[in-house]
C-alpha positions as CSV (number, residue, x, y, z in Angstrom):
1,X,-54.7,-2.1,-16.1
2,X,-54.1,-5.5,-14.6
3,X,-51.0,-4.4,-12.8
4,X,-52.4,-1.4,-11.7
5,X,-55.4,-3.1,-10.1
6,X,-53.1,-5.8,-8.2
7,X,-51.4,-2.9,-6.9
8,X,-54.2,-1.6,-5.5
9,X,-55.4,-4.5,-3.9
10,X,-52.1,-5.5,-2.5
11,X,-52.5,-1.8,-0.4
12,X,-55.9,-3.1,1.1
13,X,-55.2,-2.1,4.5
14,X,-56.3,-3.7,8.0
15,X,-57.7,-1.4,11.0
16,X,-54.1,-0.7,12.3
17,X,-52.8,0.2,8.7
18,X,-51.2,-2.9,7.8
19,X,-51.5,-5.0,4.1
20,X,-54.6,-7.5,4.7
21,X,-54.7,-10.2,2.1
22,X,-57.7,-10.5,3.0
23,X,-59.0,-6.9,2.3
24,X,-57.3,-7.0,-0.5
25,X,-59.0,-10.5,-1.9
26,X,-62.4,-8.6,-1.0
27,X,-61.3,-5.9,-2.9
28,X,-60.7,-7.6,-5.8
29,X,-64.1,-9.6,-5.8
30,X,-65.9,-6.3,-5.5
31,X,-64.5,-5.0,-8.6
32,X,-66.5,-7.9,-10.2
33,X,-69.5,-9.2,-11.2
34,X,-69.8,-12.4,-13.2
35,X,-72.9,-13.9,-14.4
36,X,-72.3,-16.6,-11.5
37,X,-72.8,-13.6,-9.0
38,X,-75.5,-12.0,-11.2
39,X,-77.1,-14.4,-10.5
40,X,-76.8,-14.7,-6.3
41,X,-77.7,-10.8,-6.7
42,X,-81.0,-11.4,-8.1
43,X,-81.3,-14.1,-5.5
44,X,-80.8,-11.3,-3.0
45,X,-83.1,-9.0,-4.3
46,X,-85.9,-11.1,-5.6
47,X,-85.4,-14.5,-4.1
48,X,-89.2,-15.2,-4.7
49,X,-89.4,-14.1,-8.8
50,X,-89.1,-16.5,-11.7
51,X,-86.3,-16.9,-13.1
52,X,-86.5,-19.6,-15.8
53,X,-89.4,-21.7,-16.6
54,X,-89.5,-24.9,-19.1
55,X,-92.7,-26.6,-19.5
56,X,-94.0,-26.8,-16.2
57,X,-90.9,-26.9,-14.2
58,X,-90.0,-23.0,-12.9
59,X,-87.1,-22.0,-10.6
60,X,-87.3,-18.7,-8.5
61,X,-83.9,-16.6,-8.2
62,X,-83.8,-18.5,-4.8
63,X,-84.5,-21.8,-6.0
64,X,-81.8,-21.6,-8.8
65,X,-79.5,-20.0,-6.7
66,X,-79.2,-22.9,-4.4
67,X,-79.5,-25.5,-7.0
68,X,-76.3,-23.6,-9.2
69,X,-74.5,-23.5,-5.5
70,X,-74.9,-27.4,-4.5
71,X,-73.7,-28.2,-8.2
72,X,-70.8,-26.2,-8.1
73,X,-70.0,-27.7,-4.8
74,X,-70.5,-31.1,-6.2
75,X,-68.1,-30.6,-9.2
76,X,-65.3,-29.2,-6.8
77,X,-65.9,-32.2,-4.3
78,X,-65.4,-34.5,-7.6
79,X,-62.1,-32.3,-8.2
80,X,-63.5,-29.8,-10.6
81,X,-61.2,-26.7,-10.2
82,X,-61.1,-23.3,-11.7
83,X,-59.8,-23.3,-15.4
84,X,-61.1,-27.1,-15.9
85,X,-63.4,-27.6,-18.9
86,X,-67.0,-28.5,-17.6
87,X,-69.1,-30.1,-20.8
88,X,-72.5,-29.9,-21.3
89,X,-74.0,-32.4,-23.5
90,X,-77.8,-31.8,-23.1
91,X,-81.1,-30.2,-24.7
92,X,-82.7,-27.8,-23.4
93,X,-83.8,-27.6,-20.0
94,X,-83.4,-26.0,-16.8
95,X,-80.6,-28.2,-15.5
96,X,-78.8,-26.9,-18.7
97,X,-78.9,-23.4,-17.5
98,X,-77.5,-24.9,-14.0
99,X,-75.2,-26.3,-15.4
100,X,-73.4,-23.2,-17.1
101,X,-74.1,-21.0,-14.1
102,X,-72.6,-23.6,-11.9
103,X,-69.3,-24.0,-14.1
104,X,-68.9,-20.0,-14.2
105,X,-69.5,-19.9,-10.1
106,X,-66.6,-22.5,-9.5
107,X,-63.9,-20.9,-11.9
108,X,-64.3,-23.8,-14.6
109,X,-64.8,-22.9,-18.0
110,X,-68.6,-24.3,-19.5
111,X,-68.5,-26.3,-22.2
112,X,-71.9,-26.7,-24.5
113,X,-71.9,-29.1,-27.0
114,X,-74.4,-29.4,-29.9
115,X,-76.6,-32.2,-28.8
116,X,-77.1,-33.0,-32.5
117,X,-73.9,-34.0,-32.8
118,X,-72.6,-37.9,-33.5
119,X,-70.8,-39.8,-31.2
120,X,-67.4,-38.6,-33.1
121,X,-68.0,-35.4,-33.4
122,X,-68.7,-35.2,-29.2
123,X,-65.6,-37.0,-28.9
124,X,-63.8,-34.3,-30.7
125,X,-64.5,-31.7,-28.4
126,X,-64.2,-33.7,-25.0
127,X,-60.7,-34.6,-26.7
128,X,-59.6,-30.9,-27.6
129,X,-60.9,-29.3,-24.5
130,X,-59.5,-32.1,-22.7
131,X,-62.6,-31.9,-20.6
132,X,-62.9,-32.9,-17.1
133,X,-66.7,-33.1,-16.1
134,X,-69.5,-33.7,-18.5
135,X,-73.3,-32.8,-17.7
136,X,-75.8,-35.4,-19.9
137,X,-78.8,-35.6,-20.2
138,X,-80.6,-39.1,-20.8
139,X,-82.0,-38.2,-24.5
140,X,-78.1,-38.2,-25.4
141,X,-76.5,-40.7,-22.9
142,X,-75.8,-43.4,-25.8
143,X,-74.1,-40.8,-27.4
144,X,-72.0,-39.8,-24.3
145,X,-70.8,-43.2,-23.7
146,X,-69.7,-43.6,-27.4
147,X,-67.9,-40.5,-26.6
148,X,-66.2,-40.5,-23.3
149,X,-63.1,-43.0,-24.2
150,X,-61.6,-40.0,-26.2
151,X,-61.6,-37.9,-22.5
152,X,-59.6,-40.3,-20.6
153,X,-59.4,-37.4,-17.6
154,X,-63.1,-36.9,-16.9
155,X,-63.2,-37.1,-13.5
156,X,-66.8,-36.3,-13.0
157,X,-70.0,-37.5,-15.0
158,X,-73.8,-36.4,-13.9
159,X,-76.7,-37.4,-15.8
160,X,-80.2,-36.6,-15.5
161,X,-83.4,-38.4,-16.3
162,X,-82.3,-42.0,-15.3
163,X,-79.3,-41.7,-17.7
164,X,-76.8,-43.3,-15.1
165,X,-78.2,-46.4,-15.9
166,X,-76.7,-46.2,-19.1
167,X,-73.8,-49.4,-20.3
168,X,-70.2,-47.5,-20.4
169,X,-71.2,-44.2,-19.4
170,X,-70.1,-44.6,-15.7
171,X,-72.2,-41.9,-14.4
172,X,-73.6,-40.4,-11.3
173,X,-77.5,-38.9,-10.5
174,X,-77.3,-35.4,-10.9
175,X,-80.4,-34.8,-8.4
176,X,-78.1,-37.2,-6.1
177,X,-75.4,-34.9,-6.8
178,X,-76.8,-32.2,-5.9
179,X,-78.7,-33.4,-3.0
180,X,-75.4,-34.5,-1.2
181,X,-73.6,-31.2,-2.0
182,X,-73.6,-28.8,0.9
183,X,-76.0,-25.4,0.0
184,X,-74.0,-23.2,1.7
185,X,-73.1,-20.1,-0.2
186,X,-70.1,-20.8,-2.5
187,X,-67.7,-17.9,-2.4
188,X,-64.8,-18.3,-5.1
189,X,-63.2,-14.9,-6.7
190,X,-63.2,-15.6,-10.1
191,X,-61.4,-12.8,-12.0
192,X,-62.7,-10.7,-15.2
193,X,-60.4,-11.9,-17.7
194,X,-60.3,-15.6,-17.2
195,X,-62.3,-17.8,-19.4
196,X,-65.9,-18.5,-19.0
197,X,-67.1,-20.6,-21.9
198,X,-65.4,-22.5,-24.6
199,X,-68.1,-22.2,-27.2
200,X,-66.8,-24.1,-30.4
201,X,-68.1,-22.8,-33.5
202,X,-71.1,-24.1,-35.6
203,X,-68.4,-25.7,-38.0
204,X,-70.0,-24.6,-41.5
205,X,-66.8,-24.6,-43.0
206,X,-65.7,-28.2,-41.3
207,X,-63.9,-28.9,-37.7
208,X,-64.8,-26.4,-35.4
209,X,-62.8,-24.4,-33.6
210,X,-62.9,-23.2,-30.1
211,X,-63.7,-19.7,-29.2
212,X,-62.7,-18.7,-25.4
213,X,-64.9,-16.1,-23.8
214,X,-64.2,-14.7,-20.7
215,X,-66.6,-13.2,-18.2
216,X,-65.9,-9.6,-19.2
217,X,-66.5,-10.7,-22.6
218,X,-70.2,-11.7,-21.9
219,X,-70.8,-9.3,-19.3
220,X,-70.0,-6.7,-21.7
221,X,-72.1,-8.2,-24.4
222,X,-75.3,-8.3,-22.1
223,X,-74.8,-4.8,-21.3
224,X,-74.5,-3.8,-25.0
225,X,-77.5,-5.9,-25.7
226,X,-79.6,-4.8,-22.4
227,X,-79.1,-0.8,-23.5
228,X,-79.2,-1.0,-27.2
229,X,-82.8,-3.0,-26.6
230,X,-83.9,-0.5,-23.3
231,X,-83.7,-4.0,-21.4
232,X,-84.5,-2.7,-17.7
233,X,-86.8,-3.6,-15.8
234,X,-87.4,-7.2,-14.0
235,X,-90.5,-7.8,-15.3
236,X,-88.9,-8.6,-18.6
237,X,-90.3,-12.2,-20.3
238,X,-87.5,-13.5,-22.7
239,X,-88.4,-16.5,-25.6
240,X,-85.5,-17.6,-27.8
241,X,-85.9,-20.5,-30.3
242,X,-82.5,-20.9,-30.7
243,X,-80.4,-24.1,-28.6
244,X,-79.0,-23.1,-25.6
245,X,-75.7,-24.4,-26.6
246,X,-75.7,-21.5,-29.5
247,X,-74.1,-18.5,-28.6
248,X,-77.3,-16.4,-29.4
249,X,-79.2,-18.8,-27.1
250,X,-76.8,-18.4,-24.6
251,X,-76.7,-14.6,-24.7
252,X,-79.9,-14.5,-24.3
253,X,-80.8,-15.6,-21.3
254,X,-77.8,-13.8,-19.9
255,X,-78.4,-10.2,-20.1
256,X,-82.3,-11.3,-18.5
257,X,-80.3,-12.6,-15.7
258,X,-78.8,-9.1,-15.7
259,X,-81.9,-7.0,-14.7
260,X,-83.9,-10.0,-12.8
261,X,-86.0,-10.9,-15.8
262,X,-88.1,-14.4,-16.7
263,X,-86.7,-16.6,-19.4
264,X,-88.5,-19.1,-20.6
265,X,-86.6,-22.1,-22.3
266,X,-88.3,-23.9,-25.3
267,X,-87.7,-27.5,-26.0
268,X,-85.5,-28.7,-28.4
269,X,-86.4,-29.2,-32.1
270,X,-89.5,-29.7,-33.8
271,X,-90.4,-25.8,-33.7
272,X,-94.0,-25.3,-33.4
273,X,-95.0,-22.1,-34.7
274,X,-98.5,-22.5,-33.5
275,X,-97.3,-23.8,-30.5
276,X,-95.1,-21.1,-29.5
277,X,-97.2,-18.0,-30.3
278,X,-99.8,-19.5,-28.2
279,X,-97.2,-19.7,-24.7
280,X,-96.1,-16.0,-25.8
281,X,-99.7,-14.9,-25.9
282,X,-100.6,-16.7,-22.4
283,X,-97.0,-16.4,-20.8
284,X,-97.5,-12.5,-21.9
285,X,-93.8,-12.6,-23.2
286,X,-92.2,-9.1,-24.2
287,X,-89.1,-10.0,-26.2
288,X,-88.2,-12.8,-28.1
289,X,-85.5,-14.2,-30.6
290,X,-86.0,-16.3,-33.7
291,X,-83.8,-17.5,-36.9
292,X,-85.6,-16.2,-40.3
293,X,-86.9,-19.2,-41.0
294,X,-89.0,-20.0,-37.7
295,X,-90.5,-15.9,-37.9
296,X,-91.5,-16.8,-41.8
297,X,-93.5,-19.7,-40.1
298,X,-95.2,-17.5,-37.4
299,X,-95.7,-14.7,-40.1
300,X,-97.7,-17.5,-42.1
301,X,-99.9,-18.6,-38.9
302,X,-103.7,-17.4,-40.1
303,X,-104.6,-14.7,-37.8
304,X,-100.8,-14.1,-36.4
305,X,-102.3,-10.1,-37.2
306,X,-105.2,-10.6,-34.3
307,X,-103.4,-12.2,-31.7
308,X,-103.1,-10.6,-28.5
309,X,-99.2,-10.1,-27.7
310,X,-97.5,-7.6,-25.7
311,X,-94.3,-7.3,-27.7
312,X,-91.9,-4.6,-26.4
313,X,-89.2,-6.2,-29.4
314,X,-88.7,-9.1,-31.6
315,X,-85.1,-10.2,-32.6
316,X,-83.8,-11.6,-35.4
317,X,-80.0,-13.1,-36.4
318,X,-78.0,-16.1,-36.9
319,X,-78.5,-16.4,-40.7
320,X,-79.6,-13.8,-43.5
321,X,-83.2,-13.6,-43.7
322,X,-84.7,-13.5,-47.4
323,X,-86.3,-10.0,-48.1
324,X,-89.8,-12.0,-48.7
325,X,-89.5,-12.9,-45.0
326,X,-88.2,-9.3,-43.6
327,X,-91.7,-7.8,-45.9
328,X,-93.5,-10.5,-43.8
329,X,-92.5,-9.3,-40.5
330,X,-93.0,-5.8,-41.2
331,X,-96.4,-6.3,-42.1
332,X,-97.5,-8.7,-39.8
333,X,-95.8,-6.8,-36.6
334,X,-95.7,-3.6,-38.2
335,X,-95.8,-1.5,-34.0
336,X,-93.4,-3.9,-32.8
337,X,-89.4,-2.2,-32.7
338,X,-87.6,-5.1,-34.9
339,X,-84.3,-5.4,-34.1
340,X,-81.4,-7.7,-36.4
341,X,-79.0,-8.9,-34.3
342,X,-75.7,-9.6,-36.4
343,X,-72.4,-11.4,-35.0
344,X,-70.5,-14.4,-34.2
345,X,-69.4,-16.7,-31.6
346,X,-66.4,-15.1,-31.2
347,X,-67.8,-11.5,-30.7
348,X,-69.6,-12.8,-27.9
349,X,-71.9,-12.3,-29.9
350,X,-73.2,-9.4,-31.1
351,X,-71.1,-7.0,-33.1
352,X,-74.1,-4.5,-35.4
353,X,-77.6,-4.1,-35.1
354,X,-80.1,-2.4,-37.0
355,X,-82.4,-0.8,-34.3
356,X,-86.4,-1.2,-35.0
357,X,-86.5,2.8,-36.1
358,X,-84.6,1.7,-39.4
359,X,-85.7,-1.3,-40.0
360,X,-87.7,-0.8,-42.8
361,X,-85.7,2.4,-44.6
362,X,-83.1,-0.2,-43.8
363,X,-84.4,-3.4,-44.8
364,X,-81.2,-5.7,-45.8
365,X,-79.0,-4.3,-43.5
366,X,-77.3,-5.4,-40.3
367,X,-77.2,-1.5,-39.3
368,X,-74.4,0.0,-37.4
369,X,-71.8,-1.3,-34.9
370,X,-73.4,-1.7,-31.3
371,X,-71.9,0.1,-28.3
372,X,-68.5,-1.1,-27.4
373,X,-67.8,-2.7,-31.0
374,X,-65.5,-0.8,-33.5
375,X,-65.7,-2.0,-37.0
376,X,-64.1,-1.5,-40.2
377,X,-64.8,-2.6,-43.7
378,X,-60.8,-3.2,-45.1
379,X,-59.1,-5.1,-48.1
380,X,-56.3,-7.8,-48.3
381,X,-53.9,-5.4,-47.4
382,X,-55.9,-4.2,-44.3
383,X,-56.8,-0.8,-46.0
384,X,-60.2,1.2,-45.2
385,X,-62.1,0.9,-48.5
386,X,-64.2,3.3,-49.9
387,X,-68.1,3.2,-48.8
388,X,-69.9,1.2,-51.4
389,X,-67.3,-1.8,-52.2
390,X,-67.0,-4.9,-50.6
391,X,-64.3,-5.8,-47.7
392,X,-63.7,-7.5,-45.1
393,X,-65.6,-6.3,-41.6
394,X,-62.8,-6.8,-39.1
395,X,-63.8,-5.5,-35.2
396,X,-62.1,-4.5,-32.1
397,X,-63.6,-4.1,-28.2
398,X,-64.4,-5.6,-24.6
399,X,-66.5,-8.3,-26.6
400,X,-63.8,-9.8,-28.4
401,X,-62.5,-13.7,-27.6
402,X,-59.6,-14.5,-26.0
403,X,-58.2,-16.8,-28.4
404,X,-59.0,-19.7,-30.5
405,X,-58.3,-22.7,-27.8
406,X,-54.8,-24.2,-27.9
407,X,-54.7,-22.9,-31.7
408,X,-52.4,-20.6,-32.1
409,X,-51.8,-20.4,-35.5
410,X,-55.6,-19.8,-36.2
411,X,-55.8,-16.7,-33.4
412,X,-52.6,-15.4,-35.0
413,X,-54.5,-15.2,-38.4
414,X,-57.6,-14.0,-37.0
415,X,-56.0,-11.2,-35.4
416,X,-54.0,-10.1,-38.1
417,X,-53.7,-6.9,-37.8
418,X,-54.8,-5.8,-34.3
419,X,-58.3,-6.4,-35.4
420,X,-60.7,-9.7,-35.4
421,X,-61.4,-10.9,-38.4
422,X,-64.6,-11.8,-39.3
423,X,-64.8,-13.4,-42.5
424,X,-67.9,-11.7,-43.6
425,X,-68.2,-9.7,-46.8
426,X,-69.4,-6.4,-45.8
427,X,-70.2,-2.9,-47.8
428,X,-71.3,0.4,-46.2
429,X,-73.2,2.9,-47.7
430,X,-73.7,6.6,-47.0
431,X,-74.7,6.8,-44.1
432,X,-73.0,4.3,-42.5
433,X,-75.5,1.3,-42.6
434,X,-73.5,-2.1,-43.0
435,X,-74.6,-4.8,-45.6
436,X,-73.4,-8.4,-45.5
437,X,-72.5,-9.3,-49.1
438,X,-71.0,-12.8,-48.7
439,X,-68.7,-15.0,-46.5
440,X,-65.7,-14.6,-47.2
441,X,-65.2,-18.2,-48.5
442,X,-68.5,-18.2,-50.1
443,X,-67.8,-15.9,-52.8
444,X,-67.4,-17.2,-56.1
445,X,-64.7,-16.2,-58.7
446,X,-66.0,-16.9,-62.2
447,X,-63.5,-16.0,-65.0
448,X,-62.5,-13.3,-62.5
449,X,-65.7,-11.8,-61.7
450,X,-66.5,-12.2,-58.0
451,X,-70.4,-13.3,-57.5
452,X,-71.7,-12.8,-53.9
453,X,-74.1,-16.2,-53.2
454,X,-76.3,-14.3,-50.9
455,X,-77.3,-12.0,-53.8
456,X,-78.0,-14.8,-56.2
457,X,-79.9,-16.2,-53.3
458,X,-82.2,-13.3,-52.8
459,X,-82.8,-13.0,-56.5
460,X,-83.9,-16.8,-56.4
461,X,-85.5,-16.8,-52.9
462,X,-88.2,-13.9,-55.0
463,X,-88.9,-17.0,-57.8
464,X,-92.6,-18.1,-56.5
465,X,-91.8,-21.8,-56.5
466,X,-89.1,-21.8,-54.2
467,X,-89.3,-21.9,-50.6
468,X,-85.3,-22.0,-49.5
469,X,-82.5,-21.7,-51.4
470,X,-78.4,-21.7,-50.9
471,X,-76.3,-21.5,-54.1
472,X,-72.0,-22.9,-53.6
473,X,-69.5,-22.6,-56.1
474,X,-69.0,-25.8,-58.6
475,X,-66.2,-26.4,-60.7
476,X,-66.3,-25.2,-65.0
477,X,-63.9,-25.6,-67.1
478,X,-64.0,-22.3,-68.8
479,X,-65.0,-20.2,-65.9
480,X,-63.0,-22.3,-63.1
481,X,-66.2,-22.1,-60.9
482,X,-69.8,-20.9,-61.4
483,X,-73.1,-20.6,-59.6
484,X,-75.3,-24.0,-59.1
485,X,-78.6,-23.0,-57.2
486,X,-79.6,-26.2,-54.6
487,X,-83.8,-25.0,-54.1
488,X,-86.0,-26.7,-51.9
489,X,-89.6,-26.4,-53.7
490,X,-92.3,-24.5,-52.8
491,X,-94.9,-27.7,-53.9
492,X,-92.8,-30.6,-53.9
493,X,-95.3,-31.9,-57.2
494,X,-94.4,-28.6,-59.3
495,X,-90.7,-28.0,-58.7
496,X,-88.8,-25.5,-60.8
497,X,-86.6,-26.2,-63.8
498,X,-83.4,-25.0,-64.5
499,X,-84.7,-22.5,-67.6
500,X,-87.4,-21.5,-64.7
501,X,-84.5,-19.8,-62.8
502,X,-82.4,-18.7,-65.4
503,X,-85.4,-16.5,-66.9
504,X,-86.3,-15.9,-63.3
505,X,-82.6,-13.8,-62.9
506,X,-82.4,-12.6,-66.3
507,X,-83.7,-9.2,-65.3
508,X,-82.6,-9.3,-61.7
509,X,-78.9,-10.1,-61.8
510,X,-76.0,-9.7,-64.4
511,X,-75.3,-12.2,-67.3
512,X,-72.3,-14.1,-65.6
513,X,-74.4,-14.3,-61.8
514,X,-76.8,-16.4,-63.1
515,X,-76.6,-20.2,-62.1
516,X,-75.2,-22.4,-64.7
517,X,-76.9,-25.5,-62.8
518,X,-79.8,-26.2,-60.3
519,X,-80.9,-29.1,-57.7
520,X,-83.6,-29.7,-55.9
521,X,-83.7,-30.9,-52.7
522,X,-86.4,-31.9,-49.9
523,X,-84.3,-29.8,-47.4
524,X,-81.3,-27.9,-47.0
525,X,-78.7,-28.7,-44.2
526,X,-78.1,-26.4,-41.4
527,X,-76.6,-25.9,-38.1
528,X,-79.1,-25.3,-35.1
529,X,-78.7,-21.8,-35.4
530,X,-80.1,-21.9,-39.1
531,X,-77.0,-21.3,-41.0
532,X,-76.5,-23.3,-44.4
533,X,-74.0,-25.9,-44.3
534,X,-72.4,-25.2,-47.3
535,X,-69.6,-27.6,-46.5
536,X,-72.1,-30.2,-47.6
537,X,-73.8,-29.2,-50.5
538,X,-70.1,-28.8,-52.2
């Protein structure tokens, strides 16, 4: 298709006839439309309407539009070209947001970094994306400067908030920045298939990796999203309580951009669930997206049943969510169309959904593939298996990642095949409804049985003293490994003993899934996106 389309635009003709490089470059760009230029369309068509709000700060299309332009041209006079690595290191906020837009504008390739991140683990990624600019923030500008010696190249550092200031980091304002940058409209072609965000993954299994995504990749994934959700009109409110460096966060506030909606970013941490059901009740939100533990809190809010909120949807992903919790939501927003959104980073991100009609003949499932996304449920071998056994889920469409970033041995093995593989334990039953059963490296083998931990979770999860729950594979030396429950208790002064559990899953699981060991814990650890870090507990 590639050649075929440079083939075309090399024919762009000139009044008299003649090739035109320049018709043909205008050509080219008009057979695109990145989020970068989403964006300067809204600005076009609503210049006046919100866009994105945090707090009290708001940005019209206009506004941001300008703002995303005098950034660009302030990484590009600080010789920021297309393909470098732009890296964000910041909470969320509305320069966040700039930041992105502006990378993805210029050609360069947006970086977000988990702000919870140590000072190693930042220096990591600036190392392996060999980044050349880094956005900061002042909350995080200690961090930064402990950070920066392993990006020796960076030839551009901004910081908001006063962070400039700040021993070692060797930074610039990013209002001066951008106040010295010329506004007027940036216009760089940035083709379809060239990378837009290096998103690195939420490392629950150790070093993360890099996912590329390229602008057709996210495009494609807002549109998916935008028609599987009958996301139209502009007078669409989005809330997300995930990080804006999370893929879900990300996508999020992309395929808003995409019909000329409002999104309004929440702060970072400390989720309030009083707090935010009061700004969706007064903001008048229509769609939002939380991780199963923040909707169990706003489920538990007394009188969450008489509040006044105009819901067209409510989203859920990220991690499974307990079957106590999915009950809760049904009841609680029982009119509302409830819609899990299942994927990963490199699916860009969403690869099934189970669409509010089925969500409660469904409960448990991640439904069926979304437009654009082909999946398949295989074995070792890469055969189909029947419906009703466990395989792999492996997928194939416009949503899948370029490539793991200068790791070629680990794109080589993900793409095994012809197909990404996902590393989820899936099964599908009769009518066509897909099930997660398990990561793939979080089943358990015991004395060659394979135990799935998120069953054994939801069997514990059900246990009335326990409020969370993750169970990981311990060594025994008959069995080679067995189940060991790690709870977090319900009353911290009356937690559960072992023989609790055990009698607990006597009549809800088979003799050899039942834990062989428990621990209690005052919390489990977790990326920002919810997900159990297993890593650690092991």
């Amino acid at each position: 298709m590639s050649d075929d389309r440079t083939m075309n635009d090399e024919r762009a003709m000139n009044d008299e006839g003649a090739v035109n490089d320049e018709g043909a470059t205008a050509l080219a760009a008009a057979r695109r439309m990145s989020h970068g230029e989403q964006l300067a369309r809204q600005a076009r068509l609503r210049p006046e309407a919100l866009a994105f709000q945090f707090g009290g700060e708001r940005r019209s299309y206009a506004e941001l539009d300008e703002r995303v332009t005098r950034l660009a041209r302030a990484l590009a006079d600080r010789g920021v070209r297309r393909g470098d690595r732009v890296a964000v290191l910041m909470q969320n906020c509305l320069e966040l947001v700039e930041a992105y837009l502006a990378a993805c504008r210029l050609g360069a390739i947006a970086v977000p970094v988990n702000f919870r991140l140590v000072a190693d683990e930042v220096a990591f990624i600036l190392a392996d994306a060999d980044a050349a600019a880094l956005v900061v923030d002042a909350d995080l500008a200690a961090t930064a400067a402990a950070a920066r010696g392993a990006a020796p190249d960076l030839r551009a550092v901004l910081a908001t908030g006063g962070a400039e200031a700040t021993p070692d980091l060797g930074a610039e304002s990013y209002e001066d920045a951008l106040a010295g940058a010329d506004p007027t409209p940036l216009v760089i072609d940035v083709p379809e298939d060239d990378p837009a965000f290096l998103m690195y993954t939420s490392g629950t299994t150790g070093r993360p990796k890099g996912a590329v995504l390229t602008h057709h990749n996210l495009v494609n994934n807002s549109v998916n999203v935008a028609l599987t959700q009958g996301i139209k009109d502009p007078d669409e409110v989005w809330l997300s309580g995930l990080p804006l460096f999370h893929i879900g966060g990300l996508n999020g506030i992309l395929f808003h951009l995409l019909v000329g909606g409002r999104s309004i970013i929440t702060r970072s941490g400390g989720f309030d669930a009083a707090e935010i059901v009061d700004l969706m009740e007064r903001e008048r939100v229509t769609g939002c997206y939380f991780v199963p533990t923040q909707w169990k809190a706003i489920c538990e809010l007394p009188g969450i049943g008489d509040r006044d909120l105009p819901l067209r949807r409510m989203s859920w992903g990220a991690s499974v969510a307990p079957p106590s919790v999915l009950q809760a939501m049904a009841d609680t927003f029982g009119e509302v169309p409830n819609y899990n959104m299942f994927g990963q980073t490199e699916m860009s991100s969403v690869t099934c959904v189970l669409r509010g009609e089925d969500a409660v003949a469904k409960m448990g499932s991640v439904g069926t593939p979304i437009i654009n996304v082909e999946a398949r449920i295989v074995d070792e071998q890469m055969r189909d298996v029947p419906r009703g056994e466990v395989g792999e889920i492996v997928y194939r469409g416009p949503t899948v990642m370029r490539e793991y970033w200068r790791n070629p041995e680990a794109t080589a093995a993900a793409f095994a095949g012809g197909w990404f593989h996902s590393g989820d334990l899936c099964v599908m039953d009769p009518d066509g409804f897909i099930t997660v059963v398990d990561r793939l490296k979080d089943m358990i083998v015991s004395g060659g049985e394979n135990i799935y931990c998120a069953e054994v979770e939801a069997a514990i999860d059900a246990h009335p003293k326990v409020s969370d729950v993750a169970v990981v594979g311990v060594p025994h030396e008959r069995w080679v490994e067995t189940p060991c429950a790690v709870v977090v208790p319900a009353d911290p002064a009356d937690p559960p003993i072992f023989e609790e559990i055990v009698e607990h899953c006597r009549t809800r699981l088979a003799s050899y899934k039942k834990p062989t060991s428990l621990q209690v814990v005052d919390a489990l650890p977790r990326t920002a996106s919810g997900k159990v870090q297993k890593f650690k507990l092991r």
